[in-house]
C-alpha positions, 0 to 999 in steps of 0.5 A: 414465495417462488418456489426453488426445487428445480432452480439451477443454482447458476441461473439463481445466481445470474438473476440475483446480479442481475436483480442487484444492477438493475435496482442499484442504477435505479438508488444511484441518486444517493436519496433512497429509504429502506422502504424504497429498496424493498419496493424496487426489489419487489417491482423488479423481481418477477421480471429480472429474478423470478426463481430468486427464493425470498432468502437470496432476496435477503441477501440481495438486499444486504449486498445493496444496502452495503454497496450504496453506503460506499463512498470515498473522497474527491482526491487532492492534486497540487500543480505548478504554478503555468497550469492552465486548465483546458478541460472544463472550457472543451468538456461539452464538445467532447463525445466521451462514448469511451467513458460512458461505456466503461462506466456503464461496464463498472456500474454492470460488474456492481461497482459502487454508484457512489464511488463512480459518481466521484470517480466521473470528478477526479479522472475529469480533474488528472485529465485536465492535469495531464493536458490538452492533445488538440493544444500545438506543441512542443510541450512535455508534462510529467505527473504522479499519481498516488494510491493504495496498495491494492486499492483499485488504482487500474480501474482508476487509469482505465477510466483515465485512458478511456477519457483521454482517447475520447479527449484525442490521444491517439497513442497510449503506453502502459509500462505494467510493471517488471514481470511477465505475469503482471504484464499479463494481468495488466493486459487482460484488465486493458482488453476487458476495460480499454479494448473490448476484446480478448486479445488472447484469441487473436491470431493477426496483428495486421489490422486486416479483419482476419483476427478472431476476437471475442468480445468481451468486457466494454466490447460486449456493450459498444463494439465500436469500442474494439476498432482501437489496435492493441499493440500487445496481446496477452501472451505476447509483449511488443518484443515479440509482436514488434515485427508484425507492427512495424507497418502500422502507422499511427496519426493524429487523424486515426478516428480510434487509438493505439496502446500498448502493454508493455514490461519494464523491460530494455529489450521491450522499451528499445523495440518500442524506440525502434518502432518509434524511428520508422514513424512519420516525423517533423523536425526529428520528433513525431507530432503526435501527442503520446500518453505514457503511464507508469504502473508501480512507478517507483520500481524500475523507473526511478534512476538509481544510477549516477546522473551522468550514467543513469540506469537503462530503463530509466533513460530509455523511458526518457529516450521514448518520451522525447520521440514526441514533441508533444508528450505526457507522462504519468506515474502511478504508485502506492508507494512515492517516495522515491518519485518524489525524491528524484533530483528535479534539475537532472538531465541526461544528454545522449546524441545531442538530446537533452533528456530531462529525469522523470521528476512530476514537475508538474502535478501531483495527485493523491487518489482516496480509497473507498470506505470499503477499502481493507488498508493498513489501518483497518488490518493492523490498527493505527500506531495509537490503536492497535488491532491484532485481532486478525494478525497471528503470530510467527513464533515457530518459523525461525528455526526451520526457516531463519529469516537470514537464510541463504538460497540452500538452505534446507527444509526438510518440513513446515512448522506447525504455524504454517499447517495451521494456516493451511488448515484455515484457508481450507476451512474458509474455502468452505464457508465462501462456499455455503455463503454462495461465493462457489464462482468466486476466486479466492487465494492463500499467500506464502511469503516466507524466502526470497530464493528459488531453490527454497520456494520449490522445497516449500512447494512441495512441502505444502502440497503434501499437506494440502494432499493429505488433507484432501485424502482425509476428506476424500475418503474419510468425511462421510465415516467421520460424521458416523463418529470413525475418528481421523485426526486430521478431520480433527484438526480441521474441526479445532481449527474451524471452532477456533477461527470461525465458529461464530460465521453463522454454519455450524461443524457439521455444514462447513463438514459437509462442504469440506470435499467439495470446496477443497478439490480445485485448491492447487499450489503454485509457484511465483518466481523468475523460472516461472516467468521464463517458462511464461515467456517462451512458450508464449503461455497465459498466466491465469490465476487459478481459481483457487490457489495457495500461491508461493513466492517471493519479489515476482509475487509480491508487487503488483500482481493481484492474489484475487479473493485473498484470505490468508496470508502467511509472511515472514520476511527481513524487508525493511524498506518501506516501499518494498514493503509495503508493495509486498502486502498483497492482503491489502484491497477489497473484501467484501462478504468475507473480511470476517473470515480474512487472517494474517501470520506475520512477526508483531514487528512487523505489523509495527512497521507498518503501521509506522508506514501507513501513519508516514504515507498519511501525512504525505498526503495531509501534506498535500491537501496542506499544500493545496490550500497554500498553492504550492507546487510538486517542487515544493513537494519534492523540497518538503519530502527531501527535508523530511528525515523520514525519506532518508528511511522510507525508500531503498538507499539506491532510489533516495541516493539524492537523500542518503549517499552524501551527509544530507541537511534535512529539517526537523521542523513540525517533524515527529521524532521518537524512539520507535525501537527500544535496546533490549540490553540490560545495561542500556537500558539502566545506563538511560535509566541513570541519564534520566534520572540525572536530567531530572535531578538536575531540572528539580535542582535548577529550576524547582518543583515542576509545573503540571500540563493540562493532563497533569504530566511533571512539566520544566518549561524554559530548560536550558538547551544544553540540559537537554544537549546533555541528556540526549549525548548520555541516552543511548537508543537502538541501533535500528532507530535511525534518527537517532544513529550518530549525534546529529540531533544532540549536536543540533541541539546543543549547537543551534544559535536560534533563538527558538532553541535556545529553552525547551519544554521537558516533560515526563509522561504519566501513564494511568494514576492509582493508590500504588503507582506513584514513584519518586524519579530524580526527585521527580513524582511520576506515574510510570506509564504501563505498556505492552511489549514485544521483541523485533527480528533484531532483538529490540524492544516493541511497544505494542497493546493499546498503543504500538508507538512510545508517544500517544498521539495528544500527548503534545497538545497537552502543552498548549494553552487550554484557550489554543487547544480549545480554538485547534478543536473548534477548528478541526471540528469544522474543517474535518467533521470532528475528526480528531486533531492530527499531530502535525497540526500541533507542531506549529502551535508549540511554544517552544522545542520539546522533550518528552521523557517516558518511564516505561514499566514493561509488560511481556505476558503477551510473549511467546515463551521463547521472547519471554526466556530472553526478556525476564530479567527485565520484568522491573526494570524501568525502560526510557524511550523518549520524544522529540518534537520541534515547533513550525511548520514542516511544509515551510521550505524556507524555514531553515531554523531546525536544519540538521546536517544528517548522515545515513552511512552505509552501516545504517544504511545495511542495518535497515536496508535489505538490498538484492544482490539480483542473481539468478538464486533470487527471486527478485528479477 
């Protein structure tokens, strides 16, 4: 055993990576054996690690095990129909000393051997997508690249840029988002991944040798690396460096590339345009391939103007492209539905140049996140299975802070939720630290007010907590263990048993650590004052190392809180994108997962899980499409039929979709009644309509047959029976694809065949002695569900199951010999992954309508909801579902079209839209 008594603990730390690398390169063939792993920690550790105790060893080696186990999956990309692949017939002749380095780089800061031995497959496969830069033009090619929120998405197009300079792009622009704060982050990852060197510490542009560089990132592995030119540096965007750049000359002959980091910004993009017009041309364009890449690209690109007079950014990203003739674009985002919605034939002419709008025409890919990825599925369970063990609520936040409320609002103090949460993170702090995590970063959000004034209240609201909690353990921890009470010391300890007793430190460690781990938390603020101050004094917007990081929009999209563990969110935004983007607590936690919390409203937990169960059928629709050879345009087809999209994006970005009655399919789509009206006479009102559909059915068709799981089933029922029921059933006003009366006037009108008779079917819940009631002449059994209240007053089904409908109910309506050949068939596609929903649509025999009686439960409410809730406690609640067979990638089928409407009442009621003054934040 080494002894450790004089052992400096960073030395100790630096030989324990260093230990890990060296062994983890040695494991990356994916064929080691535990006994393996301890032979090669014990070969290596007298060389690598000798003052590495035999417990760090241990923990060595649970990092190990955990690291080599991670793995994700080789993407799906669909492509137009001309695409001709060029890579794999030139890979061989292509030195690739950029991508080599930069893996080396990932493999050197313990990424995954797996996960970069795949990564090495699918930047190879977008690569050959987004073309050939020695192939003669003119040629122009627009993609889109999809990946999770926080999901390792720069490290996927740095690799990508990496490849394609060694390829022989000679020219790279990087749009990184809307912010000067995001630009920087950006700009600092492309100098540590792309660069080689820290371009804070440049002091000339000219290209003379007369900067001072430090090296740093793939610059510390191959030098010959940083010869690329940075157009940007950290602290300056091209708008202030573009008079030093105006004259550097790039060519196709340059032996190193050119990129920039730019904002989304028009100042920024007509000083790249300008920079572009003193460029050596042939036939008006420079012939010189341009790599464009698009990070967050449904935000600020995406036109949301009219197509005659698009909006500035848009256009002059469109403008830039056409400087070139020969030109790639790229777009990348986690959230693509407004990508995907833009109108594929618009153009815009300016100047006598026709300007084609950023549609992918022609590749789409969707990027896998690696098993280690802590997404919306891991975080708030899936809409059939709920986990809500890390999510808390907010029950106290609306009467200091209501969610409608406006930029003087007061706030005179936080509630008590809040502290608790501060509490939490100072706690966690302290186990990160006795963990050994003492140089690892680690942040709190606040995301509760979009306005500035507010943020700065809060700001200062919340460093008084924090100083108070400071002073305590400044001057009090020591007495505290000597048995001198102090109430705050109390809280921390109530707060600690509560959450994290079982972390493996007991009170008196986590206490002891306490002083120390709290003195470097600061507060900061993220808004558009911040980001001005940014951009005038020229200033670096590090991260602290440890933050409790307030904001709003600046902060939530884009910009990576590293080492997140507590999130406190209480926000009234409803499209799904921004939404989405808002949830920074997404990413990677490795080594601290278990200490990780949530605040936020149960509702909105529902919403997104409702968005991630959306995003994962677009992406099932892709591997779908890939199988059937079809291209983005039939993509882009599918994603406008679907009325999901009239809901998914803000209505200014889906204008294509939602501003004009739009016709839009049912086919093979899930339509159910995801909120519930909490108003008594509702709900007895479709308590009554439900009952008269069932008397009606057992009065005109007899006593129901039974399904596979013995659920009351009328088959062959008349369409108007259903027309019928569904004009008398009244769903909340929030439940969008139910607004107006396009689905019963589709049901009631549509003249094909396939419509004309429908399955009913009233869903049981759990069968006992007691639980079965006569319902129109119909034996039920009422299913029991858990329910709480949204923001808008509506009913939520939550507990086991967060949507109305579990996701096998339809497959109980297939024959059994088609339900066996369906699970035989997944079982060997998808390793016996369970059957999803929308494989089922196209099996369905008929149209379907499933009735569920729902008997509420509100135990689980917070008093206030329960007050507002009682008189419901034995009502029996009607939500429904609808389900029409075929299949939903068929753009040719236009059997189940619907002509929609999202008017601009709806459209208010679920969109939250920014007025974007200088009060906002939203910049």
């Amino acid at each position: 055993m080494t002894s450790q008594a004089s052992a400096d603990p960073s030395v100790v730390r630096s030989q324990m990576e260093q230990l890990e690398i060296v062994v983890s390169a040695l494991l990356s063939d994916n064929t080691y054996s535990e006994s393996y792993l301890h032979e090669q920690l014990a070969k290596f550790r007298p060389i690598v690690a000798p003052d590495v105790s035999d417990i760090e060893i241990t923990s060595v080696h649970r990092r190990l095990v955990s690291k080599l186990t991670i793995d994700v999956e080789i993407g799906v990309g669909i492509t137009d129909k001309d695409f001709k692949p060029w890579l794999a017939s030139k890979k061989h002749h292509i030195e690739w000393t950029r991508w080599l380095t930069y893996k080396q780089w990932l493999r050197n800061t313990n990424r995954s051997p797996r996960v970069l031995e795949k990564m090495e497959q699918f930047t190879d496969e977008i690569l050959d997508y987004v073309g050939d830069p020695t192939l003669p033009g003119p040629w122009d090619r627009k993609g889109l690249i999809i990946g999770d929120v926080q999901s390792g998405k720069t490290q996927t197009y740095l690799g990508l840029l990496n490849k394609a300079a060694d390829a022989g792009y000679r020219l790279i622009v990087l749009l990184a988002g809307n912010t000067e704060s995001l630009r920087q982050q950006t700009q600092i990852r492309v100098d540590e991944g792309f660069l080689g060197k820290d371009s804070s510490r440049n002091v000339s542009r000219s290209g003379t040798g007369t900067a001072v560089d430090r090296f740093v990132g793939v610059g510390r592995l191959n030098k010959q690396l940083t010869y690329a030119t940075g157009m940007t540096t950290v602290v300056q965007d091209f708008l202030q460096a573009s008079k030093d750049a105006t004259s550097i000359s790039v060519s196709e002959e340059s032996p190193n590339p050119f990129i920039f980091v730019v904002k989304k910004n028009v100042h920024v993009l007509k000083a790249l345009i300008d920079w572009t017009n003193d460029q050596p041309k042939s036939h008006g364009r420079i012939d010189l391939p341009l790599l464009l890449v698009d990070d967050e690209s449904d935000y600020g690109s995406v036109n949301t103007g009219r197509e005659d007079d698009p909006t500035k950014t848009n256009l002059l990203i469109r403008e830039l492209l056409g400087k070139f003739s020969r030109n790639s674009y790229v777009a990348i985002t986690a959230t693509p539905f407004a990508n995907i919605l833009i109108d594929h034939n618009a153009e815009t002419v300016k100047d006598g140049e026709v300007h084609p709008d950023l549609f992918p025409k022609d590749f789409v890919y969707g990027l896998e996140a690696p098993t280690n990825y802590v997404g919306a599925e891991k975080t708030f369970g899936t809409e059939d299975d709920v986990n809500n063990e890390k999510v808390i609520d907010l029950h106290d936040v609306e009467p200091l802070l209501p969610l409608k409320h406006k930029q003087y609002h007061a706030v005179h103090s936080i509630p008590d939720s809040l502290k608790t949460a501060i509490r939490v993170y100072v706690v966690a702090n302290a186990v990160r630290d006795l963990r050994g995590h003492e140089d690892k970063r680690r942040a709190m959000l606040i995301n509760i007010s979009r306005f500035k004034r507010v943020q700065t209240l809060l700001h200062d609201l919340v460093k008084n907590e924090l100083d108070v909690i400071k002073n305590a353990l400044e001057a009090h921890a020591i007495l505290y263990t000597e048995g001198v009470e102090n109430h705050v010391i109390d809280g921390l300890k109530s707060t600690f048993e509560a959450c994290y007793a079982t972390v493996g430190f007991s009170w008196s460690e986590v206490l002891a650590s306490l002083p120390s781990s709290v003195t470097e938390i600061t507060v900061r603020t993220f808004n558009s004052d911040t980001e001005k101050l940014l951009k005038e004094q020229q200033q670096s917007a590090e991260m602290p190392k440890r933050v409790i990081a307030i904001g709003g929009d600046v902060l939530s999209r884009g910009l990576t809180l590293e080492g997140l563990m507590v999130s406190y969110y209480y926000r009234n935004v409803r499209a799904a994108d921004t939404m989405m983007q808002m949830a920074r607590w997404f990413g990677y936690r490795d080594e601290y997962e278990d200490l990780c919390r949530i605040w936020i409203d149960p509702g909105v937990a529902a919403d997104y899980r409702f968005i991630a169960d959306a995003v994962a059928e677009l992406r099932s629709d892709l591997k779908l499409m890939r199988r059937q050879s079809l291209t983005p345009l039939d993509f882009g087809l599918s994603i406008r039929m679907h009325p999901g999209a009239l809901l998914i994006t803000a209505k200014n970005k889906s204008k294509s979709a939602a501003v004009e009655p739009k016709v839009i399919s049912l086919i093979g789509r899930r339509i159910e009644t995801s909120r519930l009206d909490s108003r008594k006479t509702t709900i007895r009102d479709n308590r009554d309509a439900a009952i008269s559909l069932a008397e009606t059915l057992t009065r005109t068709l007899g006593r129901p047959e039974e399904t596979q799981r013995g659920y009351p089933w009328f088959a062959d029922v008349p369409q108007g029976t259903v027309a019928t029921f569904l004009d008398e059933y009244t769903a909340h006003r929030m439940d969008e694809l139910f607004y107006g009366n396009a689905i019963s006037k589709f049901v009631k009108n549509n003249k094909t065949a396939k419509f004309s008779s429908w399955d009913v079917i009233f869903v049981n819940g759990a069968k006992t002695v007691d639980s079965e009631e006569s319902f129109g002449g119909v034996k039920i059994h009422p299913p029991k569900r858990t329910m709480t209240v949204g923001a808008s007053e509506e009913l939520l089904v939550s507990g086991k199951s967060s949507r109305l409908a579990g996701s096998d109910d339809l497959r109980k309506i297939l024959d059994a010999s088609l339900d066996e050949s369906l699970t035989e068939h997944f079982r060997l596609e998808y390793g016996g992954r369970q059957i999803p929903e929308s494989a089922i649509y196209q099996h369905l025999p008929r149209p379907a309508l499933l009735v569920y009686v729902l008997v509420p439960n509100f135990k689980e409410l917070p008093d206030k909801d329960r007050k507002k809730v009682a008189s419901l406690e034995h009502e029996r609640i009607v939500g429904i579902k609808l389900a029409f067979p075929g299949d939903r990638l068929d753009v040719n089928n236009r059997d189940g079209d619907v002509r929609y409407l999202i008017n601009t009442v709806a459209q208010q009621q679920w969109f939250v839209e920014y007025a974007g003054t200088d009060e906002d934040d939203d910049v």
